[in-house]
SEMAR-533344 format. One record per residue (C-alpha): x, y, z; residue in one letter. Coordinates in Angstrom, 3 decimals. Example, Ala and Ser with C-alpha at 12.3 -4.5 7.8 and 13.67 -1.06 7.14 Angstrom:
BEGIN
12.300  -4.500  7.800  A
13.670  -1.060  7.140  S
***
This chain:
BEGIN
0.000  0.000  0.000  X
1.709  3.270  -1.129  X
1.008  6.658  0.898  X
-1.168  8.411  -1.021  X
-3.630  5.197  -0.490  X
-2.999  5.419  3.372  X
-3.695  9.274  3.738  X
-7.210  8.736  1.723  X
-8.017  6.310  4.044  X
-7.196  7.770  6.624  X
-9.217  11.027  5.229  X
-12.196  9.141  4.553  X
-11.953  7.688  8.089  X
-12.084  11.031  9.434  X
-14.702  12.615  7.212  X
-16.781  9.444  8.395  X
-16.307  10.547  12.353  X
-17.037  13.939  12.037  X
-20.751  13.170  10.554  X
-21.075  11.134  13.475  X
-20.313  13.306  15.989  X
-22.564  16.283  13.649  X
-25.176  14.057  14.182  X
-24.581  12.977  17.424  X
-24.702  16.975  18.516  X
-28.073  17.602  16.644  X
-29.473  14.940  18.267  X
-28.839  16.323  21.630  X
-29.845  19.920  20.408  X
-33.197  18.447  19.335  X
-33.864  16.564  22.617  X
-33.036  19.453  24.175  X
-35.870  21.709  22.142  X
-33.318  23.531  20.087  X
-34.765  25.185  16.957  X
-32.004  24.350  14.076  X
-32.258  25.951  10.574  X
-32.521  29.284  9.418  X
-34.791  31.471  11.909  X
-38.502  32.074  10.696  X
-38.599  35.964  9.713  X
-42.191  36.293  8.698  X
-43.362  39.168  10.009  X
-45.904  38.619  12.983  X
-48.515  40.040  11.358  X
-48.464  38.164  8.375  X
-47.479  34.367  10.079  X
-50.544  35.471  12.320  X
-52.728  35.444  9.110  X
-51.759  32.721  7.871  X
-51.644  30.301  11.020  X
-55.509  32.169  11.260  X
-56.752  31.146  8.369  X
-55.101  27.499  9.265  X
-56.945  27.048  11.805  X
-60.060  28.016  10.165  X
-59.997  25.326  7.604  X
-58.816  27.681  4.402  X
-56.276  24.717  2.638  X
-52.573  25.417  1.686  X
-53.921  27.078  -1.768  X
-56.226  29.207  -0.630  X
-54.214  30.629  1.947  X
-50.968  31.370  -0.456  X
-53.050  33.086  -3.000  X
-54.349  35.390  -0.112  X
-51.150  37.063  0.272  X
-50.095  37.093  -3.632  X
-53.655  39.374  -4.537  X
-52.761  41.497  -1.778  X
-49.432  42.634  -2.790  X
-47.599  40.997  0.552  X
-44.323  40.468  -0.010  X
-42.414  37.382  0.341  X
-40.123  36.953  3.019  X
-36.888  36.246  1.305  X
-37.708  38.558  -2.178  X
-38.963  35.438  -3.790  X
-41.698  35.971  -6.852  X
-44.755  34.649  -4.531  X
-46.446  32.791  -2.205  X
-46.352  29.058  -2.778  X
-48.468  26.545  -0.855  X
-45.010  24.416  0.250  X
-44.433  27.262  1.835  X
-47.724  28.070  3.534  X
-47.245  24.216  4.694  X
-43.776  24.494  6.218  X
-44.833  27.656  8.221  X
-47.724  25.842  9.573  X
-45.603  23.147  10.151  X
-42.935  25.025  11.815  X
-45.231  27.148  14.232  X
-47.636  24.219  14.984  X
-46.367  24.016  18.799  X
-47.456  28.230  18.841  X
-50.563  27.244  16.592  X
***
């Protein structure tokens, strides 16, 4: 076995423990209630609305096109309203819902 075949072993061996311990630490940040991902920046207002009109039985559709008539802008300057992303903010605030 020459060296080059020894150090990318040895690379891939490493590469292979630090997933494990990645995981290993978002595991414990999840037990411990730890919100990972990029932070929600909806304004209150608007996640209010929509979480609203959740809870009053308006579906995923409905809800997005709400927002794209009235001329509410998107969080992250993206073209419109989708209802994927309706869902995931649901999803996300469902413990505050």
């Amino acid at each position: 076995m020459d060296s080059s075949t020894v150090i990318a072993s040895a690379a891939q061996l490493e590469r292979r423990l630090i997933g494990e311990r990645t995981k290993a630490a978002l595991a414990v940040k999840r037990a411990e209630g730890a919100r990972l991902g990029r932070q929600c920046v909806v304004p209150e207002a608007v996640l209010a609305r929509i979480l609203s009109r959740h809870r009053a039985g308006a579906s995923y559709s409905a809800i997005a096109r709400e927002p794209n008539e009235d001329g509410v802008a998107t969080t992250y300057g993206g073209r419109a309203w989708y209802p994927s992303t309706i869902r995931n903010l649901v999803l996300s605030h469902a413990n505050i819902a």
